[in-house]
Backbone and ligand atoms as CSV (ligand in chain L), in Angstrom:
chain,resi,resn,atom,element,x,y,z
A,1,UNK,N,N,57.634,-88.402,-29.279
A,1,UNK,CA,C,58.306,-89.209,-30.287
A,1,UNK,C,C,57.280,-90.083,-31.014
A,2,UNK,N,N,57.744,-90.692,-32.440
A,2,UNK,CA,C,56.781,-91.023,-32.674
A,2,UNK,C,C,57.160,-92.209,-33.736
A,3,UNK,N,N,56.247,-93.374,-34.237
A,3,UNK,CA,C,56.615,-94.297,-35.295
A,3,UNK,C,C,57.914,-93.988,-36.656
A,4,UNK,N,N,57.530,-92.306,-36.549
A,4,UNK,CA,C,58.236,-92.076,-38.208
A,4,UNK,C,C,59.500,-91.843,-37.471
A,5,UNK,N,N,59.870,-91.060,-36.158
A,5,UNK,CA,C,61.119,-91.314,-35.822
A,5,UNK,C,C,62.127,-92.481,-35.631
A,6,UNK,N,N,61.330,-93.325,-35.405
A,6,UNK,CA,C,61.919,-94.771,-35.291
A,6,UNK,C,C,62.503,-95.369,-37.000
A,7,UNK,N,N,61.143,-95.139,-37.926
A,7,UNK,CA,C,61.842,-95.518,-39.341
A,7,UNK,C,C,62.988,-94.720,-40.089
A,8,UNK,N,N,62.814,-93.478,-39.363
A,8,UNK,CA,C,64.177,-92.222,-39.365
A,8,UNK,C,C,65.398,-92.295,-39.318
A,9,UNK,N,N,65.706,-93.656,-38.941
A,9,UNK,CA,C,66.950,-94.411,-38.309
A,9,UNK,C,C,67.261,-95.960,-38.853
A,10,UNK,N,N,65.736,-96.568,-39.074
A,10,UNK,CA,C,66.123,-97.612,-39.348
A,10,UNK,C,C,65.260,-98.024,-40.527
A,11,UNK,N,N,65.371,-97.005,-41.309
A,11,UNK,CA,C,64.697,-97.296,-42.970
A,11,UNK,C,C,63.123,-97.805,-42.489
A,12,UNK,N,N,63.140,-98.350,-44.249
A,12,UNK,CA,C,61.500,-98.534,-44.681
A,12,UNK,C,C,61.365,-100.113,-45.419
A,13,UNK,N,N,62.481,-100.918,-45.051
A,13,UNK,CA,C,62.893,-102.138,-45.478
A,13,UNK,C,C,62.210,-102.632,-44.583
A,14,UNK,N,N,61.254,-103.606,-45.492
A,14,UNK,CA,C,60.762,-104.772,-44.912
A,14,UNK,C,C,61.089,-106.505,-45.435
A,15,UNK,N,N,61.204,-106.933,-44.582
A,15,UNK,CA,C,61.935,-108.391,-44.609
A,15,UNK,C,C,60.716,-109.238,-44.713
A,16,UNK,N,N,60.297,-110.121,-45.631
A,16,UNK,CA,C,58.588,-110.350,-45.719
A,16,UNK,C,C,59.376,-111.929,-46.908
A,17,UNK,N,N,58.256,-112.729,-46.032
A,17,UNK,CA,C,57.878,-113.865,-47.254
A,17,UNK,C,C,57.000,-114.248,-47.792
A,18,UNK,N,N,56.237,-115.261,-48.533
A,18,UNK,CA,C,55.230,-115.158,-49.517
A,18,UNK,C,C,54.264,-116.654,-48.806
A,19,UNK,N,N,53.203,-116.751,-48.729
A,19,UNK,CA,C,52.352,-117.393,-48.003
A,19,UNK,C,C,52.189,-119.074,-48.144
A,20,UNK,N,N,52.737,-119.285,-49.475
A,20,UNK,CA,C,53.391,-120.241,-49.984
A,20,UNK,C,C,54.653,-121.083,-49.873
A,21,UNK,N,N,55.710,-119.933,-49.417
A,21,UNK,CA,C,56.768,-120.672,-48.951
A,21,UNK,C,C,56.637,-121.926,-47.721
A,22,UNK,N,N,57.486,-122.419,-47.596
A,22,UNK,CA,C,57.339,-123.649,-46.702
A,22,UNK,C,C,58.331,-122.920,-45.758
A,23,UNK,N,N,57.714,-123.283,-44.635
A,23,UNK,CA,C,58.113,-123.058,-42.841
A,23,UNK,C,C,59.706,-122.929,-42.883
A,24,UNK,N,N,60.042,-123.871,-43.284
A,24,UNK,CA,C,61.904,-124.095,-43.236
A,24,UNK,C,C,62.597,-123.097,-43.845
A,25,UNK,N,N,62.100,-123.012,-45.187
A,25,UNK,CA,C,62.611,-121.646,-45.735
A,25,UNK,C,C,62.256,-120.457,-44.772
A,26,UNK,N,N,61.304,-120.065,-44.469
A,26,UNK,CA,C,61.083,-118.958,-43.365
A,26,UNK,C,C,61.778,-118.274,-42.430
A,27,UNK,N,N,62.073,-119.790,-41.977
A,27,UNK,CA,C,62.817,-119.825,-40.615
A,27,UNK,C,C,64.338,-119.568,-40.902
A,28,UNK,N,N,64.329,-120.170,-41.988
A,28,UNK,CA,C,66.041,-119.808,-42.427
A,28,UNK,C,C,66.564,-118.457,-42.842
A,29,UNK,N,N,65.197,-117.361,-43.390
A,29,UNK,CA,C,65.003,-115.992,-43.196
A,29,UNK,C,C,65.334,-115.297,-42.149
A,30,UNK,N,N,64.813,-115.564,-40.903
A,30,UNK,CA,C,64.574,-115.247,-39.630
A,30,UNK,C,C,65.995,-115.492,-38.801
A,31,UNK,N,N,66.604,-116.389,-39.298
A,31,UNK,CA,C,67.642,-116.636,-38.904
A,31,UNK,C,C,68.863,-115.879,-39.144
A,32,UNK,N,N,68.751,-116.112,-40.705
A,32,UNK,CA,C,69.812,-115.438,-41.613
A,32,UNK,C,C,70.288,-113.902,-40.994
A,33,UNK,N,N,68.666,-113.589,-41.043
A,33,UNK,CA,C,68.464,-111.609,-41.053
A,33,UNK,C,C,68.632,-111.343,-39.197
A,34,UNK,N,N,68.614,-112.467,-38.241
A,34,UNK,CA,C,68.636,-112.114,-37.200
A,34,UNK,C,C,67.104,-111.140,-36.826
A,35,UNK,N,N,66.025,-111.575,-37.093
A,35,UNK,CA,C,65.082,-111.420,-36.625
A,35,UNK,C,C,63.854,-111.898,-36.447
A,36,UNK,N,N,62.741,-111.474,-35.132
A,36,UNK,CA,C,62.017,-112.344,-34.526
A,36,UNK,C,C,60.695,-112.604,-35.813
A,37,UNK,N,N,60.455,-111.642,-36.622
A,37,UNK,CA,C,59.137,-112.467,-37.260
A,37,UNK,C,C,59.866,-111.358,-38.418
A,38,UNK,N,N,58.464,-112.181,-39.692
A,38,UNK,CA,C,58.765,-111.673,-40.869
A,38,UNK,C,C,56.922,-111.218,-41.821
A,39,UNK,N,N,57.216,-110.712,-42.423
A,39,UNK,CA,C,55.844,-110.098,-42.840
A,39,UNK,C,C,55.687,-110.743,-43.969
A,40,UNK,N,N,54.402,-111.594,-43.845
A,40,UNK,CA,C,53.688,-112.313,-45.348
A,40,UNK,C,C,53.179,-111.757,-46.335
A,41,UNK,N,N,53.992,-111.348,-47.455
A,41,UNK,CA,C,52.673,-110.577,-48.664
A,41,UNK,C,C,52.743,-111.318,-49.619
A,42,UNK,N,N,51.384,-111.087,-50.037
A,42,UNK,CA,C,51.253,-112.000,-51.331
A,42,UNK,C,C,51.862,-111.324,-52.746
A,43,UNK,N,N,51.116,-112.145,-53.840
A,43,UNK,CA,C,51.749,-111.886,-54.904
A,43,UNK,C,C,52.282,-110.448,-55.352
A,44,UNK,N,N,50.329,-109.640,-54.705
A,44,UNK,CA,C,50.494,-108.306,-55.363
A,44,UNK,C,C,50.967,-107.061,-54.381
A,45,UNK,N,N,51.850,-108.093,-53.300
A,45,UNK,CA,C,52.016,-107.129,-51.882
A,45,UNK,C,C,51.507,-106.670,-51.305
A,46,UNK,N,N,50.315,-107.074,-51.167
A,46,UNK,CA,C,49.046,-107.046,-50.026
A,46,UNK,C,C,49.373,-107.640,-48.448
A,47,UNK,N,N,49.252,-107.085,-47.904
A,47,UNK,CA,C,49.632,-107.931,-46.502
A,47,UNK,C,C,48.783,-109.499,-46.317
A,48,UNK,N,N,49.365,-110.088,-46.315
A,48,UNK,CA,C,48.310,-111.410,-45.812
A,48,UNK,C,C,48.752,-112.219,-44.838
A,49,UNK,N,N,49.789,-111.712,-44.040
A,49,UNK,CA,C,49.728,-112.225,-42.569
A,49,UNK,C,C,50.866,-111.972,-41.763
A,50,UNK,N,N,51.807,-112.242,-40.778
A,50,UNK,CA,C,53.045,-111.700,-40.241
A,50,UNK,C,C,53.100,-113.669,-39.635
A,51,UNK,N,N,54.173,-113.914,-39.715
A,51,UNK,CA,C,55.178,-114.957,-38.761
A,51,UNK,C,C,56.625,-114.638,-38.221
A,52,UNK,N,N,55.854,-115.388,-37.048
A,52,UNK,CA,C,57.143,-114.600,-35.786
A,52,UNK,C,C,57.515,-116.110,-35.244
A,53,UNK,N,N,58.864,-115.897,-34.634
A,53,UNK,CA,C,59.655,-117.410,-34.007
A,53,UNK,C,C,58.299,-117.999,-33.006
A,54,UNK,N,N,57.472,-116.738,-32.549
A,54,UNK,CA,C,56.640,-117.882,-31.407
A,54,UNK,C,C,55.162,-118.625,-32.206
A,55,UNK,N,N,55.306,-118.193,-33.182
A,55,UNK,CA,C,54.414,-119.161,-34.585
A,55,UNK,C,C,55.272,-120.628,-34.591
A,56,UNK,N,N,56.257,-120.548,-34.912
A,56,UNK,CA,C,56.962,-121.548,-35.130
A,56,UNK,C,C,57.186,-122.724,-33.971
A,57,UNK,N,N,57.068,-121.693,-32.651
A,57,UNK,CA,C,57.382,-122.456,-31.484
A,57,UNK,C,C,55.919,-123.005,-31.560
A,58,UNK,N,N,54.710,-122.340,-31.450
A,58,UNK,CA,C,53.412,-122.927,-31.553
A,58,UNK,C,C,53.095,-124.360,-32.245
A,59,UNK,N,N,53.683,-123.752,-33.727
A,59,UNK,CA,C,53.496,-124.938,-34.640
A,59,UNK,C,C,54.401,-126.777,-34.187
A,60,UNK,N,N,55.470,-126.255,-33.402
A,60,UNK,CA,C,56.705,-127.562,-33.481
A,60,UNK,C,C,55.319,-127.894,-31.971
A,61,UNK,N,N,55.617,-127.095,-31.316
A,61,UNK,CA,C,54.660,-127.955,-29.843
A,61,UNK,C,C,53.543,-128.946,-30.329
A,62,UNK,N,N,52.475,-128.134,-31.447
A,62,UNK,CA,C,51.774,-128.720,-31.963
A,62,UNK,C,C,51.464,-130.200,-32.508
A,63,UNK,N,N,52.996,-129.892,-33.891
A,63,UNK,CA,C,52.974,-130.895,-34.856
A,63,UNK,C,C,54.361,-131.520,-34.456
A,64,UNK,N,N,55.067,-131.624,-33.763
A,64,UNK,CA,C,56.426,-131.787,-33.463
A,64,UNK,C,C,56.967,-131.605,-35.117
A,65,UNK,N,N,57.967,-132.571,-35.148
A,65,UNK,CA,C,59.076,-132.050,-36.633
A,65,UNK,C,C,58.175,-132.388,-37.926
A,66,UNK,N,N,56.952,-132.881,-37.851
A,66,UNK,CA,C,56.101,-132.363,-39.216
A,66,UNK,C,C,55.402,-131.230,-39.591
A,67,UNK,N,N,56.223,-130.337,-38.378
A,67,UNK,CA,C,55.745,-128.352,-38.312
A,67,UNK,C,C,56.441,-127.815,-39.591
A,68,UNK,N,N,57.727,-128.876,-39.734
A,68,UNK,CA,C,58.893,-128.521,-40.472
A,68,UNK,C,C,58.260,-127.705,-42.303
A,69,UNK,N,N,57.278,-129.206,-42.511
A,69,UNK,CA,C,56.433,-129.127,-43.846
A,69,UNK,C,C,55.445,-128.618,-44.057
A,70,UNK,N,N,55.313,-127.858,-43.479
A,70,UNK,CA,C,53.724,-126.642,-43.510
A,70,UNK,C,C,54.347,-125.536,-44.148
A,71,UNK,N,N,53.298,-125.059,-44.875
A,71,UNK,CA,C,53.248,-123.740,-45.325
A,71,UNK,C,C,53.670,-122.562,-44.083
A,72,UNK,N,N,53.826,-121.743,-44.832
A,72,UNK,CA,C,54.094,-120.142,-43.893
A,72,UNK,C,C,52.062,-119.609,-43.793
A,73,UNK,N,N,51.519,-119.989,-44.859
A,73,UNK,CA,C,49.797,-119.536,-44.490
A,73,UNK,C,C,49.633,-120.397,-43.460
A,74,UNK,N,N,49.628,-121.520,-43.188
A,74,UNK,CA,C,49.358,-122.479,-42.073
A,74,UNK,C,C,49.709,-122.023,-40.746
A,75,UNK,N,N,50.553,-121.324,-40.585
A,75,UNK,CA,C,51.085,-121.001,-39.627
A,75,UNK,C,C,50.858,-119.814,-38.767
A,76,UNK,N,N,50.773,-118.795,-39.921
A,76,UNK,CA,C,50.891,-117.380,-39.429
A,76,UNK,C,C,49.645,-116.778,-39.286
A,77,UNK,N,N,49.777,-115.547,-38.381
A,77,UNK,CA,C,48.826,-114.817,-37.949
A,77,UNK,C,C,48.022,-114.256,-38.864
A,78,UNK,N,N,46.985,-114.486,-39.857
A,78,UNK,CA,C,46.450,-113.888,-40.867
A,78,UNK,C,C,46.069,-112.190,-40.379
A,79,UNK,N,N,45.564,-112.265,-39.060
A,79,UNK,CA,C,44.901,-110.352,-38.868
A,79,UNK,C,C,45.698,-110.242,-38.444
A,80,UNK,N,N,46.458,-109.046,-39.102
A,80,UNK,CA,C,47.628,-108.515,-39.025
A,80,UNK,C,C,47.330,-107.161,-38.345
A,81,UNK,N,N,47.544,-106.406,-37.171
A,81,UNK,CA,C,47.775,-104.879,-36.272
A,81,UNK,C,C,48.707,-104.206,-37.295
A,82,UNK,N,N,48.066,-103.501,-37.767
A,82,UNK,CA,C,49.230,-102.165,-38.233
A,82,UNK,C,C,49.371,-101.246,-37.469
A,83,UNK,N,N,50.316,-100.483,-37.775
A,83,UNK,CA,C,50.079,-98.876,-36.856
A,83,UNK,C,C,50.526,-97.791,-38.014
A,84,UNK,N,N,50.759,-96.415,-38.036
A,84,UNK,CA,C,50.948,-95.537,-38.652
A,84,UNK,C,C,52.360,-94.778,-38.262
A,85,UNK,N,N,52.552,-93.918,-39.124
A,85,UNK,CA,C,54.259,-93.149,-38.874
A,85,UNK,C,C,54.166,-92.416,-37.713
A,86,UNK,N,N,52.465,-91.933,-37.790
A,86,UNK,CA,C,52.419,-90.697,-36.979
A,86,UNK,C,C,51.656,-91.293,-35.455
A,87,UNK,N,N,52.190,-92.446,-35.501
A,87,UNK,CA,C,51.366,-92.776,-33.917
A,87,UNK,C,C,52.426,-92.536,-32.941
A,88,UNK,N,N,51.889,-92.189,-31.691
A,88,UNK,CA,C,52.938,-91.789,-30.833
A,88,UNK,C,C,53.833,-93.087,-30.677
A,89,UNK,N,N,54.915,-93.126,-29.828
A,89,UNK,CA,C,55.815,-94.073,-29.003
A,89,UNK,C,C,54.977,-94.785,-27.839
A,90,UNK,N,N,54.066,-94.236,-27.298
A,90,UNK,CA,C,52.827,-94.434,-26.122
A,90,UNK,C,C,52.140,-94.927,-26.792
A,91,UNK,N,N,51.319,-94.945,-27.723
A,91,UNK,CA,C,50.386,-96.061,-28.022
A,91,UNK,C,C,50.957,-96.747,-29.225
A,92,UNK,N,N,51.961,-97.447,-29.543
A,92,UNK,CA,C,52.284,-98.875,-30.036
A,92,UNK,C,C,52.678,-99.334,-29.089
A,93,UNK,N,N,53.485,-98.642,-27.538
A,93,UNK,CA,C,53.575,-99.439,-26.599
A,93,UNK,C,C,52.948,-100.160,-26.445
A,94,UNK,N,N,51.173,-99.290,-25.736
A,94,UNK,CA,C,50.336,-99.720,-25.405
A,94,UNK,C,C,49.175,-100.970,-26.372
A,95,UNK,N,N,49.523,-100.968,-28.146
A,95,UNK,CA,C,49.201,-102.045,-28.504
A,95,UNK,C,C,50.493,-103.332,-28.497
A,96,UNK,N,N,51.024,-102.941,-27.913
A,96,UNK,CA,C,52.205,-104.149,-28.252
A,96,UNK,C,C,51.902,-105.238,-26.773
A,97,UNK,N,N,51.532,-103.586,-26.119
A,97,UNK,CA,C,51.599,-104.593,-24.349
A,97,UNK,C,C,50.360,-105.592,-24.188
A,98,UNK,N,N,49.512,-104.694,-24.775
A,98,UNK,CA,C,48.221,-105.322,-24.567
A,98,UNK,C,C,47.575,-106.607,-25.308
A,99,UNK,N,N,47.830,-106.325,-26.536
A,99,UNK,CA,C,47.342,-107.591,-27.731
A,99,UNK,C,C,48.598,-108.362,-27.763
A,100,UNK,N,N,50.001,-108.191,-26.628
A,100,UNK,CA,C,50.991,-109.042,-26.737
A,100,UNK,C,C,51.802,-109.820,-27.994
A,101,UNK,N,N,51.914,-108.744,-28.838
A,101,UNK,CA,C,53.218,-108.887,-29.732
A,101,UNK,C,C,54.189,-107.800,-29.670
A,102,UNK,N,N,55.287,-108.726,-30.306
A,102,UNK,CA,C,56.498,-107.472,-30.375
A,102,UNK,C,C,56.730,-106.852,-32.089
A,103,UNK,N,N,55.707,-106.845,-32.310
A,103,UNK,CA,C,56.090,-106.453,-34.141
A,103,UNK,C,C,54.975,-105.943,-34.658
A,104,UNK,N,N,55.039,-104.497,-35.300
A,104,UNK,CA,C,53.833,-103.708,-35.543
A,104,UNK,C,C,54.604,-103.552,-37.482
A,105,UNK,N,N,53.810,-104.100,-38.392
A,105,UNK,CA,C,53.946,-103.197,-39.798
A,105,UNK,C,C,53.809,-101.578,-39.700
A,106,UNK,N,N,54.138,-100.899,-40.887
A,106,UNK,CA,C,53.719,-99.310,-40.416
A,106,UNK,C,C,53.311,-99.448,-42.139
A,107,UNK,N,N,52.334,-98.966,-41.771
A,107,UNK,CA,C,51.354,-98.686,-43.044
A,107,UNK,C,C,50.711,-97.259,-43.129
A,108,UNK,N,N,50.951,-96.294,-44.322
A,108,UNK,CA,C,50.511,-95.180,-44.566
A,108,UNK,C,C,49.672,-95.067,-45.718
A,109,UNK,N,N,47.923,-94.934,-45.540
A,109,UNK,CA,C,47.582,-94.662,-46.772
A,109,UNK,C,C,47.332,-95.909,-47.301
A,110,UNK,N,N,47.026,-97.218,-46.478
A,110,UNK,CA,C,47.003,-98.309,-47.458
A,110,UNK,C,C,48.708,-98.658,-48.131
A,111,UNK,N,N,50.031,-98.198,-47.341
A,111,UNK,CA,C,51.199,-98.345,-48.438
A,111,UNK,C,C,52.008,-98.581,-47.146
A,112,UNK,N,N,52.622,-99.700,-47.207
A,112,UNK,CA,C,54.068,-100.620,-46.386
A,112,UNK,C,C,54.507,-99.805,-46.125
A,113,UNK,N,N,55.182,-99.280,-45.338
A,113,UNK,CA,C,56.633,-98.421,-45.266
A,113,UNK,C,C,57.565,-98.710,-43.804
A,114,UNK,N,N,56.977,-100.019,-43.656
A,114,UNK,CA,C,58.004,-99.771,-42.725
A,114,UNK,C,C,57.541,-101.153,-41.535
A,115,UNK,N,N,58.480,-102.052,-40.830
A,115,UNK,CA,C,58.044,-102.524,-39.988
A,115,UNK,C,C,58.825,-101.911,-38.296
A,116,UNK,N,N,58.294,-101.849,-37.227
A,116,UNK,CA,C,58.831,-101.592,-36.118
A,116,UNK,C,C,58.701,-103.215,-35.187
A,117,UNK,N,N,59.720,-103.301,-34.004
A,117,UNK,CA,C,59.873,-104.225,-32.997
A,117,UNK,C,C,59.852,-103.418,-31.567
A,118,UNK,N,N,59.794,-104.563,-30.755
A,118,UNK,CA,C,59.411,-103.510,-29.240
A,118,UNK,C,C,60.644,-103.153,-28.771
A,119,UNK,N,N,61.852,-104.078,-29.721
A,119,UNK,CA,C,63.567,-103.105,-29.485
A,119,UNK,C,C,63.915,-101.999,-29.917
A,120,UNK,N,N,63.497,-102.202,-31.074
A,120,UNK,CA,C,63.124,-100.553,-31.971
A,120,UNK,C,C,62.645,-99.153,-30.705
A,121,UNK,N,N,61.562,-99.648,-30.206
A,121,UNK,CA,C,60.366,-98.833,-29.205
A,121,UNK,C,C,61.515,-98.303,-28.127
A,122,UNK,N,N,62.099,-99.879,-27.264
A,122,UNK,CA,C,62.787,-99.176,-25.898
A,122,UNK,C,C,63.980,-98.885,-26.559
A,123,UNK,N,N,64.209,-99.042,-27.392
A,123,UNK,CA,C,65.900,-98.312,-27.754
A,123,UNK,C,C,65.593,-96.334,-28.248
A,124,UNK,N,N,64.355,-96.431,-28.760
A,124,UNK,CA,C,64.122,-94.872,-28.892
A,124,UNK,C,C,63.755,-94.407,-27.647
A,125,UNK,N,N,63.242,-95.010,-26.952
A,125,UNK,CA,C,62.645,-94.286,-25.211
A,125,UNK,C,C,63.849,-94.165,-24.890
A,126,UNK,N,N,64.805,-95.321,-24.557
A,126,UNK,CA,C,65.815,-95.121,-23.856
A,126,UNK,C,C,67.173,-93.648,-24.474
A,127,UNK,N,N,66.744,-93.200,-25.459
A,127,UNK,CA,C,67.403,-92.113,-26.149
A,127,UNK,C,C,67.017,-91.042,-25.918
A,128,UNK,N,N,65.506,-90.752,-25.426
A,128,UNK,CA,C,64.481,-90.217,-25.242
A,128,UNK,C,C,65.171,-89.715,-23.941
A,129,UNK,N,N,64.741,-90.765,-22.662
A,129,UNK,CA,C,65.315,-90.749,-21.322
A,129,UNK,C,C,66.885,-89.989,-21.387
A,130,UNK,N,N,67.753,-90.386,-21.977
A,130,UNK,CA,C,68.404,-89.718,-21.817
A,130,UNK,C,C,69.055,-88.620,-22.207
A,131,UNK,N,N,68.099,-87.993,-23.343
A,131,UNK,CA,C,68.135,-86.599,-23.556
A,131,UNK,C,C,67.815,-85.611,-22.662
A,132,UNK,N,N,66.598,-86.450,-21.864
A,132,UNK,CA,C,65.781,-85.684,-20.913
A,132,UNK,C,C,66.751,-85.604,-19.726
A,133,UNK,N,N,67.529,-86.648,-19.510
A,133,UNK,CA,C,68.442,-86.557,-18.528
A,133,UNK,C,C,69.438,-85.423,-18.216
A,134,UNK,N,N,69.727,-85.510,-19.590
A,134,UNK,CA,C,71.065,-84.359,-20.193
A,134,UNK,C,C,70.511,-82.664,-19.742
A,135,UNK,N,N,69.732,-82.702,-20.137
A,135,UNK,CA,C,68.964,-81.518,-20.245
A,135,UNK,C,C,68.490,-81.241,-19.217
A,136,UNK,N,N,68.226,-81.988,-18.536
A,136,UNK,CA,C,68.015,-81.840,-16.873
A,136,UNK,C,C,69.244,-81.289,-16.168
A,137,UNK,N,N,70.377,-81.936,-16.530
A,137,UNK,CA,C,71.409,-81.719,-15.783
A,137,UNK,C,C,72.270,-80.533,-16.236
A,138,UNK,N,N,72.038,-80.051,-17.796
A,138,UNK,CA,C,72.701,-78.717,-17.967
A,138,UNK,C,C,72.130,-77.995,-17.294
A,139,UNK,N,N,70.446,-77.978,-17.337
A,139,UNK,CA,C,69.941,-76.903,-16.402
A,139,UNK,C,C,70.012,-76.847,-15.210
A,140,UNK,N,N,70.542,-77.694,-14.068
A,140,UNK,CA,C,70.926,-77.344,-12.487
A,140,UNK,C,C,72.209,-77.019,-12.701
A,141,UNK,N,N,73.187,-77.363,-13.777
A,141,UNK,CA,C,74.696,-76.969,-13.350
A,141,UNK,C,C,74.562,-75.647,-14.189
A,142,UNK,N,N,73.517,-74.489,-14.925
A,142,UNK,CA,C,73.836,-73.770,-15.152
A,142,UNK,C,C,73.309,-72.547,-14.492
A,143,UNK,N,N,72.575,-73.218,-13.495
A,143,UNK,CA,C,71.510,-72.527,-12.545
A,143,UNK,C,C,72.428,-71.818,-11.334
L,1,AMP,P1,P,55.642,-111.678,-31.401
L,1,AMP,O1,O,55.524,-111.343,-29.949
L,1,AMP,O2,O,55.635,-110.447,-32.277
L,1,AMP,O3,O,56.741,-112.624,-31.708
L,1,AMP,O4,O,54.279,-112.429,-31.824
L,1,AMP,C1,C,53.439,-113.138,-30.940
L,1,AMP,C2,C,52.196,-113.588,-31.739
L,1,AMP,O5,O,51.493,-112.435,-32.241
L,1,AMP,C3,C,52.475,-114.459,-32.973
L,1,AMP,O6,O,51.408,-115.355,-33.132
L,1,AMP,C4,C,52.488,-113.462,-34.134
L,1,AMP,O7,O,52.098,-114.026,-35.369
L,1,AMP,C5,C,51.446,-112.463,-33.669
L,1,AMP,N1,N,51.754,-111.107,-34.132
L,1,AMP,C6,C,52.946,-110.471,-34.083
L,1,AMP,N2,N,52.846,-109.232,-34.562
L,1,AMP,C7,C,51.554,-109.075,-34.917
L,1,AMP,C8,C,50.807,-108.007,-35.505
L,1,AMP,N3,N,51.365,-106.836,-35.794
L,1,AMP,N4,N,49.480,-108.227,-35.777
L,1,AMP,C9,C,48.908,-109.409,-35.458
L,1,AMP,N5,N,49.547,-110.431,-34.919
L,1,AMP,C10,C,50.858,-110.286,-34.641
């Protein structure tokens, strides 16, 4: 299985704010859309950074409620991990586990198409698993 199966299901919509916006607005994104981070592009839709709720948690520990008035650049992760359509299900695991985030952009060619989450990941394994299950079990009850 692989990245492009995952966008196969759940489009090529990305939920993204602009580096300029202020934190509050962000967060009210994140909220709205029911999800954990959001992808920063600039003017000309260049990637220029990703913010996720544990940015935010960083920033309030930090600055307590004057986290509120910061920029979204202030905040967010400027080096951004991409991955590709065609990377397996096994290795975005393995960058998600390791460099410890749950949110990979999917970039083809230098071109957006797509962001994935690590719910995205175990909700396709777990579909995965139980195909394999199925298929396991027609073949002993037809044996
Ligand atoms: P997350 O687990 O995705 O909520 O993010 C944990 C931390 O990793 C936050 O500081 C994020 O800004 C950062 N982060 C999340 N996704 C990525 C990514 N694809 N590339 C680089 N940093 C990321």
């Amino acid at each position: 299985m692989f990245v492009s199966d995952i966008l196969a299901y759940k489009g090529d919509r990305v939920i993204s704010v602009a580096p300029q916006d202020g934190l509050a607005a962000a967060i009210a994104v994140l909220a709205a859309r029911r999800i954990g981070a959001v992808l920063v592009l600039d003017a000309g839709g260049a990637i220029a950074g990703i913010l996720s709720e544990r940015d935010v948690l960083h920033a309030m520990a930090r600055d307590g409620a004057a986290a509120i008035t910061r920029k979204v650049s202030e905040v967010m992760t400027a080096a951004v991990v991409t991955c590709d359509p065609d990377d397996s299900i096994e290795h975005v695991m393995e960058t998600m586990t390791e460099r410890r985030f749950r949110h990979l952009p999917v970039v083809r060619q230098g071109r957006l198409c797509g962001m994935i989450s690590i719910g995205d990941v175990v909700r396709l394994r777990l579909e995965e698993q139980r195909r394999e299950a199925d298929a396991l079990r027609e073949y002993i009850t037809a044996a």
